[in-house]
N, C-alpha and C positions, 0 to 999 in steps of 0.2 A: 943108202945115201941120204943124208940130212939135206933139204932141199934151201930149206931157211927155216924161219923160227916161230913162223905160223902156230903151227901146234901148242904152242909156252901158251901164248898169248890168249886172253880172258877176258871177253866185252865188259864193259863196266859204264854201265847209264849216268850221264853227266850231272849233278847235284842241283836237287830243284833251290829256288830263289824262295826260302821259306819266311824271312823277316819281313820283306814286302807285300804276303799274303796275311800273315797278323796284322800288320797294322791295316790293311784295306778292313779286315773282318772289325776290325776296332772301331774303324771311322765310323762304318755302315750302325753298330750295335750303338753308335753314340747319337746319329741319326736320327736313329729307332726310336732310342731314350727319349730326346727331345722332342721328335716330332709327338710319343705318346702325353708326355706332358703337357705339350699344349693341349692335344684336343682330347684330353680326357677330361679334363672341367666341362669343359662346352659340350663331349658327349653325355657326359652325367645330365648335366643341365636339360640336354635335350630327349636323353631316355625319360627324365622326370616329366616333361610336359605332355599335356593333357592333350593337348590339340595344336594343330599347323597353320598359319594361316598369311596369306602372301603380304610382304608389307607394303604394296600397293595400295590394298583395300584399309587401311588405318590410316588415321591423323595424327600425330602427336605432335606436343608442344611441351614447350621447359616452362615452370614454375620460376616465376620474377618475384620482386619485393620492392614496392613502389608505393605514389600515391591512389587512392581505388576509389572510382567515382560511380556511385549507383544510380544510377537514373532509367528514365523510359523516353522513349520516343514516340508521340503518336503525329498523325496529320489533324493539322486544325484549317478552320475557315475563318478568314477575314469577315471582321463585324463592324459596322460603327458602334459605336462607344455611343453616341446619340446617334438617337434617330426617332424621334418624336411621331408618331401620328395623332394626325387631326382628324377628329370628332365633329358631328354634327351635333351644335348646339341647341337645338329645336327642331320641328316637326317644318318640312319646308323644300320649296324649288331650288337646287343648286345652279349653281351657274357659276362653270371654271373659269379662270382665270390666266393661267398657265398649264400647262404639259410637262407629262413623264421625260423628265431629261431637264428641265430648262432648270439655268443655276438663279437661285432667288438671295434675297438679301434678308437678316431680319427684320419683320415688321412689314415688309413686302405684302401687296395684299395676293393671296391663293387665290378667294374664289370669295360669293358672294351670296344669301340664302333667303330667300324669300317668304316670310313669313306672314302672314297679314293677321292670323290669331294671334299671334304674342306685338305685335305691333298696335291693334285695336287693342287691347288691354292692358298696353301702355296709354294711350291715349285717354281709357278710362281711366284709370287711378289718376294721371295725372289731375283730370276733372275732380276726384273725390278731395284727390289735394288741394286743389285749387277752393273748395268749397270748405273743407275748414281752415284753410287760412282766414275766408272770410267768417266763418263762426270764433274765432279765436279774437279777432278787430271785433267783430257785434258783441261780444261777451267782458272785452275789455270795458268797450264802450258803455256796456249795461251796468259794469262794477263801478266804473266814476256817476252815474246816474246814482246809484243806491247808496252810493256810499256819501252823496250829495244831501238826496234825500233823509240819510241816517243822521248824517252832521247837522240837518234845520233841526229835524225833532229834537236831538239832544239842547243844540243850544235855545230852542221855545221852552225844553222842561227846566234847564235851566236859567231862564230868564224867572219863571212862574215861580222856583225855588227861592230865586233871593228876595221876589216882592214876598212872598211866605213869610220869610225870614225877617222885612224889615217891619212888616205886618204883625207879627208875632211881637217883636222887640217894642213895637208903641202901644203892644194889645197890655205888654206888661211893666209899662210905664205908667199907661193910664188904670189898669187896677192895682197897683200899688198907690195914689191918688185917688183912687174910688169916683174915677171921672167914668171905667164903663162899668156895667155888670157882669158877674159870671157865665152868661152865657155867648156876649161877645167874645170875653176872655178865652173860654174853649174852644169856641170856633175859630178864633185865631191859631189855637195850637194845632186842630184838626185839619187847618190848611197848610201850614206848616208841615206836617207830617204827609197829607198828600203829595203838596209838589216833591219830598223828598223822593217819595216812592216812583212817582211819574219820572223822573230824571234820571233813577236808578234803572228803571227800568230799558230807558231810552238810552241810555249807551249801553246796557246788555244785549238790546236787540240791533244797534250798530258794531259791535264787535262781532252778533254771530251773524247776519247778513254779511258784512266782511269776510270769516271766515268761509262761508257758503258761496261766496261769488269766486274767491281765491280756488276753492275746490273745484267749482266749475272748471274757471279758466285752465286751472292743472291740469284737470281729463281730459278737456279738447287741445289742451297742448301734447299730453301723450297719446292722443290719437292720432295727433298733426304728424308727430314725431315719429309715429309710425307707420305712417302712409308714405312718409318720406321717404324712411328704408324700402318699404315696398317698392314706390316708386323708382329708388335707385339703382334697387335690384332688378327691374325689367326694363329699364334704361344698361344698365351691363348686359343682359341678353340681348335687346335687342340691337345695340352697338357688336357684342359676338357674331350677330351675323353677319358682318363684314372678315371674313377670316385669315388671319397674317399670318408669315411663316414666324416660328417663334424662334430658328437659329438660323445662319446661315450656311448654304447647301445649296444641294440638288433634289427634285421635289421624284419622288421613286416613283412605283407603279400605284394609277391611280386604283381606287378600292370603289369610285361611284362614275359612271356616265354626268358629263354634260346635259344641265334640263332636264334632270330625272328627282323624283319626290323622296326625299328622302326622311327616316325619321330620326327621331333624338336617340344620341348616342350610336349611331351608324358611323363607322370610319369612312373616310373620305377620301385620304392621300395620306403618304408619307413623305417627310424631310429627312436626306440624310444630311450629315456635319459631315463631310470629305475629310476634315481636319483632325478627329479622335477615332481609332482605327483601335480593335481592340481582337483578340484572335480566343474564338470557344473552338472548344479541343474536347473529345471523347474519349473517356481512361478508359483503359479495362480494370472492370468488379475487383478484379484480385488486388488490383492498386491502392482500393478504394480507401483501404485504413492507413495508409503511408503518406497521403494525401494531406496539407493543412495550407491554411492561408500565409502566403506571406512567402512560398518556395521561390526560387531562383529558376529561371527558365529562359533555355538557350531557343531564339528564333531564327531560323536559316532563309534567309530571303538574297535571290540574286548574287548567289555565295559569297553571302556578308552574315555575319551574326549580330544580332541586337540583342541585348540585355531586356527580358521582360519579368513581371513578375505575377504569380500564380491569384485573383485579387478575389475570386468565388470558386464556391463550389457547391454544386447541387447535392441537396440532401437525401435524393433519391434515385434509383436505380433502373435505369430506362434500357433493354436490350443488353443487357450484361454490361452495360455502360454509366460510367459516372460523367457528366457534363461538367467543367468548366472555363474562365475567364482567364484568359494572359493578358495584363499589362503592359504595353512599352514604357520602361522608366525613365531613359532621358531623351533618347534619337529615335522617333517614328519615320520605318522606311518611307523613303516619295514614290510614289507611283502604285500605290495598292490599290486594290479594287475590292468592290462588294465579292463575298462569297471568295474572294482568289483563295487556293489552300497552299498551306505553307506546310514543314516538318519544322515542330517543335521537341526540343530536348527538354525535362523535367528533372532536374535535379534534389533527386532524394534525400542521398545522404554523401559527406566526403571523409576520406579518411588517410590518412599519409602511414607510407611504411607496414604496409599491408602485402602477405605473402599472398598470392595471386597469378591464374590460370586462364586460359582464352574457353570460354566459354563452348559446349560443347557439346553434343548429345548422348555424351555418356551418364549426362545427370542420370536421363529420361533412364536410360536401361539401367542405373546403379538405384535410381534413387537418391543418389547423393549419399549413397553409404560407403561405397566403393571405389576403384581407379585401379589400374594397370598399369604399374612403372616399368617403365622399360629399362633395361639393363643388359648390354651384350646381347642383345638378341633374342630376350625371354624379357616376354610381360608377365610379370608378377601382380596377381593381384593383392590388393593395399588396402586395408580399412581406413576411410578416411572424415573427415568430418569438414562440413562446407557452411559461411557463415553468409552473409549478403550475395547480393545476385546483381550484375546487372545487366546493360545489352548485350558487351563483350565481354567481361569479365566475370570469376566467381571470385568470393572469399574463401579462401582455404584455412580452418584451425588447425587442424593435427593432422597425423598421418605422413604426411613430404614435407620434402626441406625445398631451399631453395636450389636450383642449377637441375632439380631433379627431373624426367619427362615423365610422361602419362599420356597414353591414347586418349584423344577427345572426341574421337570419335564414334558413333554408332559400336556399342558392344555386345550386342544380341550374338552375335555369331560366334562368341566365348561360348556361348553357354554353361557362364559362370563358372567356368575353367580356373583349376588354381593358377596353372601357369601357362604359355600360350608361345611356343616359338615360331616367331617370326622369318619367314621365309625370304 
């Protein structure tokens, strides 16, 4: 008996969903594709590098193109611009007048110097002067005497010459007459010929007595003339020791005690001018040749800048240091003090449209031959070349463009790696 149809019948396993398993395997190997794309550069990149290093530990900055200003900054100390000290003008007792602090005017007296050697030796000279003024009156007076005495003799020889003469004239009337004999006759001419000579002689020895007394008087006038200078001169010393301030100010710290002996050319006191304020600054040696008169320099007072200018510079080289002078050129701060220190900016050199970098200590470990540009993740090192220097900045010639980065910081820990990925 056939029961039913069991037996015909033939399992047959229902038909898997095979298009929907291609495309999943598709999607998955496109996945694949793409995700090896991407990081296949960046693993090349990173199998290539040398060394790892976190990017915590580095600085970088982008390379700008601007104006580039080189300068230094050192700290300076406020100076008077004056400030005169006073000398002791001779050998002598001081005795002050004013104290460290007090404000004086010019002309003012300081102090006051006691002298009694240069003062008796004014007193003297004065005397020497006094004595040939009077040799100078007795010598005049002796030249109108002589020259008195000079003028009789002339005019007695000349009286005696013309009786000669009109003696002569009747000696030769009458022997042409034969009224005397020849030996009147000659004697007339022999007296004739005397008085000539006695007259002649007589205003010779009036012109040179003249001149002789004139000489006189000349020497005792240039000796007159000269004791006068003398004189003057220890009339200005001894007028110096009365001693004044020669600007006005504040008289600084004294250099002598009250009532103490002092000698010539001893400092005594200082004036300062409150009013010309001038700031010495110490370069560093390495500056020293970039340095001229006449530089631009920025002073930072009470965060205000004033305009000064650079106006000396010492020619010599004290502790690895060059000394110089800043000027204020129009507005001197109010309220400065002796000694106050300020930061002064030195402006070297300026220059507009210059490719440039924040300064950094990767010079120190490159040299300045070197840099590390960053790119995706790998510092590449860069040959590069660097031209001026300044606080912040460097000059960059070649090697980077602009928009590009570069560690600035410390690169010992490359150990001058070509390439270096960044963690």
């Amino acid at each position: 008996m056939i029961k039913d149809t069991s037996d015909q019948d033939v399992s047959v396993a229902p038909a898997k969903n095979t298009s929907k398993k291609t495309l999943t395997i598709a999607i998955c190997f496109i996945v694949l594709i793409a995700i090896i794309w991407q990081v296949a550069p960046a693993a090349n990149r990173w199998s290539k590098a040398q060394k790892s290093v976190s990017l915590d530990r580095v600085r970088i900055a982008t390379i700008t193109r601007g104006d580039f200003v080189r300068d230094i900054s050192v700290l300076g100390r406020v100076v008077a611009a004056v400030r005169p000290t006073v000398y002791s003008p001779a050998d002598g007792t001081i005795s002050l007048a004013v104290e460290a602090g007090h404000e004086v005017k010019k002309g003012q007296i300081l102090a006051t110097l006691d002298s009694p050697e240069l003062t008796n030796q004014l007193f003297q000279q004065q005397a020497i002067l006094e004595r040939l003024k009077s040799s100078l009156a007795r010598q005049k007076i002796q030249t109108k005497k002589q020259q008195l005495i000079d003028q009789k003799a002339v005019d007695l020889a000349n009286v005696r010459l013309t009786t000669a003469k009109r003696e002569k004239r009747r000696s030769d009337l009458g022997y042409k007459k034969n009224v005397i004999n020849q030996i009147d006759f000659e004697k007339a001419q022999d007296d004739l010929e005397n008085a000539s000579l006695l007259y002649k002689h007589a205003v010779q020895d009036a012109d040179l007595n003249s001149e002789s007394l004139n000489f006189e008087s000349k020497s005792i006038a240039l000796d007159l003339q000269q004791q006068s200078l003398y004189v003057t001169e220890l009339q200005r010393q001894v007028d110096a020791l009365t001693i004044t301030s020669p600007v006005n100010g504040i008289v600084g710290n004294l250099s002598a005690d009250n009532k103490t002996f002092l000698s010539k050319n001893q400092p005594i006191l200082m004036v300062v001018d409150l009013t010309k304020f001038e700031v010495e600054i110490d370069i560093p040696e390495s500056y020293a040749d970039d340095l001229a008169i006449g530089m631009a320099v920025d002073v930072s007072f009470e965060q205000q800048r004033f305009s000064a200018r650079l106006v000396t510079i010492s020619p010599e080289i004290l502790n690895n240091q060059v000394t110089g002078r800043v000027r204020f050129i129009e507005e001197t701060p109010m309220k400065l003090r002796q000694n106050q220190r300020l930061n002064t900016q030195i402006i070297l050199e300026q220059k507009s449209d210059v490719l440039q970098v924040k300064r950094g200590q990767f010079l120190d470990s490159s040299g300045g031959k070197f840099a590390y540009k960053v790119e995706n993740g790998i510092a590449q090192k860069t040959p590069i070349s660097i031209g001026a220097r300044s606080l912040s900045h460097i000059e960059l010639l070649s090697g980077l463009k602009e928009n590009d980065q570069i560690i600035i910081s410390n690169t010992d820990l490359f150990n001058s790696a070509q390439q270096v990925m960044l963690n």
